[in-house]
N, CA, C and O of each residue as an XYZ file, in Angstrom:
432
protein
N      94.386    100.705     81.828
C      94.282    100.506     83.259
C      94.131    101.853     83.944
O      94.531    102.902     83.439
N      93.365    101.736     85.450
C      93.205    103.126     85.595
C      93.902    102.992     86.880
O      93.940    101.918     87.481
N      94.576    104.303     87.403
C      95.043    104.039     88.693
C      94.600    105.388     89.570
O      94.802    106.581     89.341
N      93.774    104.577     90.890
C      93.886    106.054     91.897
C      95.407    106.475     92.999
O      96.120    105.717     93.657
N      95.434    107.164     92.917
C      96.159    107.897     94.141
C      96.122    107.431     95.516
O      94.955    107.136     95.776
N      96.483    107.338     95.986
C      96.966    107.031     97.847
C      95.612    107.908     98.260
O      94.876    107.433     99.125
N      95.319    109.030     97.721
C      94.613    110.239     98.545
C      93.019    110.222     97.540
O      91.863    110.376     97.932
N      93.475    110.009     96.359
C      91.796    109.069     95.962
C      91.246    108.099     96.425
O      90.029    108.074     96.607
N      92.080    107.058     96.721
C      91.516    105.977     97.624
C      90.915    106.118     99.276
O      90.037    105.389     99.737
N      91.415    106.918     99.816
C      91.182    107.496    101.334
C      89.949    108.510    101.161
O      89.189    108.716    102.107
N      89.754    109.230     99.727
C      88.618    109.517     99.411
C      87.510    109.149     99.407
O      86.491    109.669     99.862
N      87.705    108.070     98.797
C      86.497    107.240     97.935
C      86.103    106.261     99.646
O      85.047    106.187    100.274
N      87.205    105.775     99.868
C      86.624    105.043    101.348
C      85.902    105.768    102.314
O      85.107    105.172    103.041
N      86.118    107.244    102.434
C      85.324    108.102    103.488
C      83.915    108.711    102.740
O      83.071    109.389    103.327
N      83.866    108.338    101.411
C      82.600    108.358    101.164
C      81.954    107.311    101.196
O      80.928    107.496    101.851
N      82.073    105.755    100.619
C      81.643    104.656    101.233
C      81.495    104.622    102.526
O      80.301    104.366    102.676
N      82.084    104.745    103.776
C      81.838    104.922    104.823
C      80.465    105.881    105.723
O      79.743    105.815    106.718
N      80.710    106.565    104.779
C      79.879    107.822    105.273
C      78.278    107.741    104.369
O      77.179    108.076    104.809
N      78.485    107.389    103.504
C      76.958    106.333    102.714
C      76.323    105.866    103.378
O      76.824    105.200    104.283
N      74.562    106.010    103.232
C      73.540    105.371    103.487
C      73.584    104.104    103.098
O      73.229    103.137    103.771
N      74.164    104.092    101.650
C      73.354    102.753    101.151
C      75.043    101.747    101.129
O      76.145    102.295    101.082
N      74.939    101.041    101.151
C      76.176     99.718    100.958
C      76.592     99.619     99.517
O      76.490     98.780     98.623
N      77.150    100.932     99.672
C      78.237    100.807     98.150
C      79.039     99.368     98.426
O      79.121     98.789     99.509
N      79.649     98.920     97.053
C      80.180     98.191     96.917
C      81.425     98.335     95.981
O      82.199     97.428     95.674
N      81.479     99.758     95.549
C      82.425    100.080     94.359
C      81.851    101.592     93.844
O      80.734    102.073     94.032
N      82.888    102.105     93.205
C      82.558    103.226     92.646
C      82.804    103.336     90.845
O      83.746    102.981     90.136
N      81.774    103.851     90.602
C      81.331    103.852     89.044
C      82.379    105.205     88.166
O      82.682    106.328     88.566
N      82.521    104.902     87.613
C      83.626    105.492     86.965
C      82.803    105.838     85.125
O      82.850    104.936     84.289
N      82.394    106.676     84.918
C      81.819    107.353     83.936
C      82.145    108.890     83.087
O      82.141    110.048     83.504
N      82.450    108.241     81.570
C      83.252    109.332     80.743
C      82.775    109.324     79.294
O      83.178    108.691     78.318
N      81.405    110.573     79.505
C      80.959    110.845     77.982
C      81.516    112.518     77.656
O      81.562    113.619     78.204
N      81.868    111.869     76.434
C      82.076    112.653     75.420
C      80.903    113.896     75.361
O      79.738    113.628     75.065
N      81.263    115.016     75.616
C      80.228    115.884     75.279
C      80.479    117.447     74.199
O      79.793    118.469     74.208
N      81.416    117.202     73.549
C      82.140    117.820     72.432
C      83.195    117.476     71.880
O      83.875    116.511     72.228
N      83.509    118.454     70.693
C      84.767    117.693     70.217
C      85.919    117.545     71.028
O      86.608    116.588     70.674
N      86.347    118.163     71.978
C      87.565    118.284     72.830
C      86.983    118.499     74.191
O      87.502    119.244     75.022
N      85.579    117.628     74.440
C      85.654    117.656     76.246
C      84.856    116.425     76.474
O      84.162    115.888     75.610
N      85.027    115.936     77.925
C      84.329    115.134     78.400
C      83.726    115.406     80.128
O      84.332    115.912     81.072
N      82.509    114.924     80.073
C      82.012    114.789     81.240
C      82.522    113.802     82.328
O      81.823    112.792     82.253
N      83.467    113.681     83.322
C      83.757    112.451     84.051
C      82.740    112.455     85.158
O      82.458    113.560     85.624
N      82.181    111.458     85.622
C      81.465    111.260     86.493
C      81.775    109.858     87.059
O      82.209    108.834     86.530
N      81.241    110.299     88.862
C      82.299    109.557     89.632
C      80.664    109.051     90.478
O      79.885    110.003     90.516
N      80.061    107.654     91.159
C      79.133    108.023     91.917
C      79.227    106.221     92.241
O      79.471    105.289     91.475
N      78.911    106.254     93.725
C      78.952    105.023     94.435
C      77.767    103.860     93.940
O      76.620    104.127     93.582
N      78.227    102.861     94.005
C      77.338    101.804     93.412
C      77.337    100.135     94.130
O      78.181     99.306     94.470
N      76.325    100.218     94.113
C      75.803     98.420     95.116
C      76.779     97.296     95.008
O      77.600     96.685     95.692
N      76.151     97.337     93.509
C      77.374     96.325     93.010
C      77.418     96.767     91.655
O      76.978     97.859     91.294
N      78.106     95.669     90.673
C      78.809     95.781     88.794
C      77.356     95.345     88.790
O      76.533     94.783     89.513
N      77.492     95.970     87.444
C      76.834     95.271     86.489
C      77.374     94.291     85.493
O      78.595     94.234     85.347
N      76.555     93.483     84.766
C      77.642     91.962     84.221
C      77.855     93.067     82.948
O      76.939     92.744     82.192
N      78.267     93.718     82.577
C      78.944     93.804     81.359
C      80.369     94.779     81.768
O      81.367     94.744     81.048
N      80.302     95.565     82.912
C      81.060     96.666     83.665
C      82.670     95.800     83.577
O      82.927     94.604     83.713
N      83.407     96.784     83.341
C      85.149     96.192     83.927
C      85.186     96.427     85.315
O      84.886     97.503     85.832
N      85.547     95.440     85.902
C      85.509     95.456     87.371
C      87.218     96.043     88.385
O      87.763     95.133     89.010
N      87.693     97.040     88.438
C      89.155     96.564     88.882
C      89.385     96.797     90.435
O      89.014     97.803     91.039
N      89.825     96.087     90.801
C      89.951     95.758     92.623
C      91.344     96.967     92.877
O      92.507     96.701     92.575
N      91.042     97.854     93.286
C      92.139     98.640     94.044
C      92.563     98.494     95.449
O      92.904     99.428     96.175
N      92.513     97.172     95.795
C      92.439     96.795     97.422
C      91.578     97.175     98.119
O      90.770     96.253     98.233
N      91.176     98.286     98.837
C      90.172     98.463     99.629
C      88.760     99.513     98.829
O      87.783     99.938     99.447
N      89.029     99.713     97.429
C      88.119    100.166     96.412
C      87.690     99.328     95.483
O      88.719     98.821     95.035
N      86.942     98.964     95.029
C      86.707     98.752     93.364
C      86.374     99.654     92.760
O      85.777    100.540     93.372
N      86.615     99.807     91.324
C      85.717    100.783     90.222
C      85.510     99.839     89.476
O      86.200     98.898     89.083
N      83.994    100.327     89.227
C      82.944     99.568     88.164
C      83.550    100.539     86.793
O      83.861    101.690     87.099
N      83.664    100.288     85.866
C      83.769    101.036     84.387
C      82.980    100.388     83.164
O      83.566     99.486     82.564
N      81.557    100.804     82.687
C      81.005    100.463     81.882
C      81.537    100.619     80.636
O      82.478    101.390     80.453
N      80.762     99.607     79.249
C      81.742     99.143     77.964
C      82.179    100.375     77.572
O      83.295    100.566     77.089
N      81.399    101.179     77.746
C      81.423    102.287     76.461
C      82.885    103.603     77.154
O      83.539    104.224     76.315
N      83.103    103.766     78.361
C      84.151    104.481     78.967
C      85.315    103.669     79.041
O      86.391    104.248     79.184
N      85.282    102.197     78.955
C      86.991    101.415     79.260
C      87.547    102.149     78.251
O      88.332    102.988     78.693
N      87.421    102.149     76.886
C      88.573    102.874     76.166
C      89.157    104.088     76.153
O      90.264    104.261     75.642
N      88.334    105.220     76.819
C      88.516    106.407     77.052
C      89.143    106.311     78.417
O      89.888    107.276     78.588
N      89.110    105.362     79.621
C      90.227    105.708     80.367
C      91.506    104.906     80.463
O      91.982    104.836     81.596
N      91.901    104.528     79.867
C      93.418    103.975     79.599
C      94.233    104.772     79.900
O      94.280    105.954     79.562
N      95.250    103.940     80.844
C      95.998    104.935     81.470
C      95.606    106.022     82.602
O      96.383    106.721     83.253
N      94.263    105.978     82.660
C      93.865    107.368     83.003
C      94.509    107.555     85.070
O      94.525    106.503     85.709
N      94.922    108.799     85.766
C      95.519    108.649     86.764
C      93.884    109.497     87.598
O      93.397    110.531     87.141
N      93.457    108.942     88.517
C      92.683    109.884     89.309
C      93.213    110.244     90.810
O      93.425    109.459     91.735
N      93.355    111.583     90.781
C      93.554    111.959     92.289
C      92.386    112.485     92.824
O      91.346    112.590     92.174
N      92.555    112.918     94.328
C      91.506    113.439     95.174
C      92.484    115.114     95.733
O      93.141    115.228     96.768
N      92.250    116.281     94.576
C      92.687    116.856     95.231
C      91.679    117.813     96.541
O      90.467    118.020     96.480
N      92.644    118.271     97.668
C      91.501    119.019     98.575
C      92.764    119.900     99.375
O      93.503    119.555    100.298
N      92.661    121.322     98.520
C      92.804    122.127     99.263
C      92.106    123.713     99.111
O      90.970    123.746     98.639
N      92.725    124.956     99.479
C      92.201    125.899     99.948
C      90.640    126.697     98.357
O      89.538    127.245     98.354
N      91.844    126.115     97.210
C      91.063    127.163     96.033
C      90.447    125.987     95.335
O      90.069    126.453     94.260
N      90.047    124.313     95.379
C      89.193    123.503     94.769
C      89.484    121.921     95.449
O      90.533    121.326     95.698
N      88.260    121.609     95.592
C      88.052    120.243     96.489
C      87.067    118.975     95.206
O      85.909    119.028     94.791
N      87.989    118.151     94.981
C      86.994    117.184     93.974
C      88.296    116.248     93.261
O      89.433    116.693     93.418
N      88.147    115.194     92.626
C      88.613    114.012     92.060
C      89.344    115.275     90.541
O      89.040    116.410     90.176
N      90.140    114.480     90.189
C      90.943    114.745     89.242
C      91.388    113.876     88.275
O      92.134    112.979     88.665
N      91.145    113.919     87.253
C      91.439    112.653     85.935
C      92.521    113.940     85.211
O      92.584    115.167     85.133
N      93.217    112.802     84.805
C      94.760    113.071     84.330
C      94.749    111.919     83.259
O      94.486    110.740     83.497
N      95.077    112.458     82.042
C      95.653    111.755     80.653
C      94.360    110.692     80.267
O      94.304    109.474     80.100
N      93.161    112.014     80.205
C      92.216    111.172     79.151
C      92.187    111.279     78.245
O      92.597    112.357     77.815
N      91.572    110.025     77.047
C      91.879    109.849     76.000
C      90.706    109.923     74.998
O      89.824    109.167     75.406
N      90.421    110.407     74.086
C      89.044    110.098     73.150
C      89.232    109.093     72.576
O      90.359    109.164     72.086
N      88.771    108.169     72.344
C      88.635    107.105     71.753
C      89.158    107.573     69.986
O      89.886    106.845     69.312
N      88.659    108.767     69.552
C      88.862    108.999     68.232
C      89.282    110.197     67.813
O      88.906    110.833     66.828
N      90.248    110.521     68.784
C      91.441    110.977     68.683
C      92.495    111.265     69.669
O      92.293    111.592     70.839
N      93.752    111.100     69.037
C      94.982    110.954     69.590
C      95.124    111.751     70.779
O      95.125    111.357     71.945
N      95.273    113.199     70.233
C      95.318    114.269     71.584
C      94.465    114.074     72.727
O      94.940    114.125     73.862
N      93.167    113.840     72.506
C      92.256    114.079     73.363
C      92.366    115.018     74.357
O      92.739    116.144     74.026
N      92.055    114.727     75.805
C      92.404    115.834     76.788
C      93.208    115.038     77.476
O      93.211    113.814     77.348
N      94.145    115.859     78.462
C      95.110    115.453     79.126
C      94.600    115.409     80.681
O      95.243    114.719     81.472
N      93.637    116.020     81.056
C      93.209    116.391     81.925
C      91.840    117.101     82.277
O      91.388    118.031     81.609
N      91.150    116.498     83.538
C      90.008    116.881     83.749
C      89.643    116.782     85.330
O      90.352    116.164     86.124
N      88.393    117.498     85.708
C      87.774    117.749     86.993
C      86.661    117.049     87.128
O      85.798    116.985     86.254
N      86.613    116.536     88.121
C      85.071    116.589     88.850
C      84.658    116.497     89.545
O      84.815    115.335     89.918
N      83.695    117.349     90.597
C      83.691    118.059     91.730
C      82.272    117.980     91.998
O      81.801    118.524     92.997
């Protein structure tokens, strides 16, 4: 399960808001791009697609396609924004194929 923050959610709504197009949810995307890192990527979307995990955060959804549900389990996202870095924050991601994985990641 993934959970945002009080201050990710107030995020994610002032970018839906502030959107051209009629998001409907935000896409939640996590490839593997070495042995010990991943790319998270965060980007507004119309609607799911039928294969996507859909989860309702009250006034958010995140879409999460097949291949990232297992890599975010658990995973916590904040919105941090202050003086020395402004961008979303993933906390306690997991590699699918292995234990440690990373504990933590950016994306901005």
């Amino acid at each position: 399960m993934v959970t945002l923050t009080a201050s990710a959610i107030l995020a994610v709504e002032r970018f839906v808001n502030s959107s051209d197009c009629r998001a409907e949810g935000l896409r939640i995307i996590i490839c593997p791009t070495g042995r010990d890192h991943m790319h998270c990527g965060l980007r507004l979307e119309q609607r799911a697609q039928p294969t996507d995990q859909v989860i309702d955060c009250g006034a958010v959804k995140l879409f999460i396609d097949r291949e990232s549900v297992p890599l975010v389990d658990d995973v916590t996202i904040d919105f941090i924004d202050d003086r020395e870095v402004s961008g979303f924050r993933f906390t306690n991601l997991r590699r699918k194929d292995s234990r440690a994985g990373l504990r933590e990641a950016s994306y901005r």
